[in-house]
C-alpha positions, 0 to 999 in steps of 0.5 A: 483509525476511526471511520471519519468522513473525507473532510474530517480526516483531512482537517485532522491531517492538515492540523496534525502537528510536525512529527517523523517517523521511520520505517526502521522502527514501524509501528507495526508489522504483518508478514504475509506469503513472500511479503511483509507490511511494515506501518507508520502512525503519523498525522492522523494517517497510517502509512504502509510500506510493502515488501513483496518477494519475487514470485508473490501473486495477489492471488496466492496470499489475498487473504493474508494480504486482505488481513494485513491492508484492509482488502477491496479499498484503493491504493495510492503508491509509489514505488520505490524498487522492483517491477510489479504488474497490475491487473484490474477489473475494467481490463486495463494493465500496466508495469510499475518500475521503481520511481512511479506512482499508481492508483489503483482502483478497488477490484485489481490483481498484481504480481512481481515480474524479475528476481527483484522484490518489490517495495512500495509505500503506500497512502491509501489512507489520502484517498476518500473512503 
């Protein structure tokens, strides 16, 4: 996707025509330490879908992780199973559980609590770059 300013791709997005696209059938995947990326191409935005394994730490695999999502831009997600927990520069942290929906600012550290992975999809690609 090319760099456009915050207008510009939303135009791009608000005229895109109807479309449907799975993740059974992604347009990409990158694997990462106890994870996986899984992304749709549609309407001018990628969607990514992101599987972590219990024990992943974003500090164990950022640089995999930087590889595979662009490292040091936002997220916006929404959380679809397991439990992970943030971290950010400014000292704040919270617990995510399936059915929330976060932001996180550039500059945070996440990890999965339980046994359970964790499963986000995430639409970063909304927020102004």
């Amino acid at each position: 996707m090319s760099k456009k300013g915050k207008d510009e791709s939303a135009m791009d997005f608000i005229e895109a025509r109807a479309a449907m696209k799975s993740f059974d059938a992604p347009d990409e995947i990158r694997l990462f330490h106890k994870g996986k990326l899984e992304m749709v191409n549609i309407g001018g935005i990628r969607v990514r879908r992101a599987t972590f394994e219990p024990g992943w730490e974003s500090t164990d695999s950022m640089e995999s992780i930087l590889e595979a999502m662009s490292g040091g831009c936002p997220h916006l997600q929404y959380h679809m199973s397991g439990r992970l927990m943030f971290s950010t520069d400014d000292g704040k942290e919270f617990e995510c559980k399936a059915g929330d929906v976060s932001y996180l600012p550039v500059g945070h550290d996440a990890w999965v609590v339980g046994d359970e992975p964790v499963v986000v999809v995430d639409f970063r690609d909304l927020l102004a770059t």
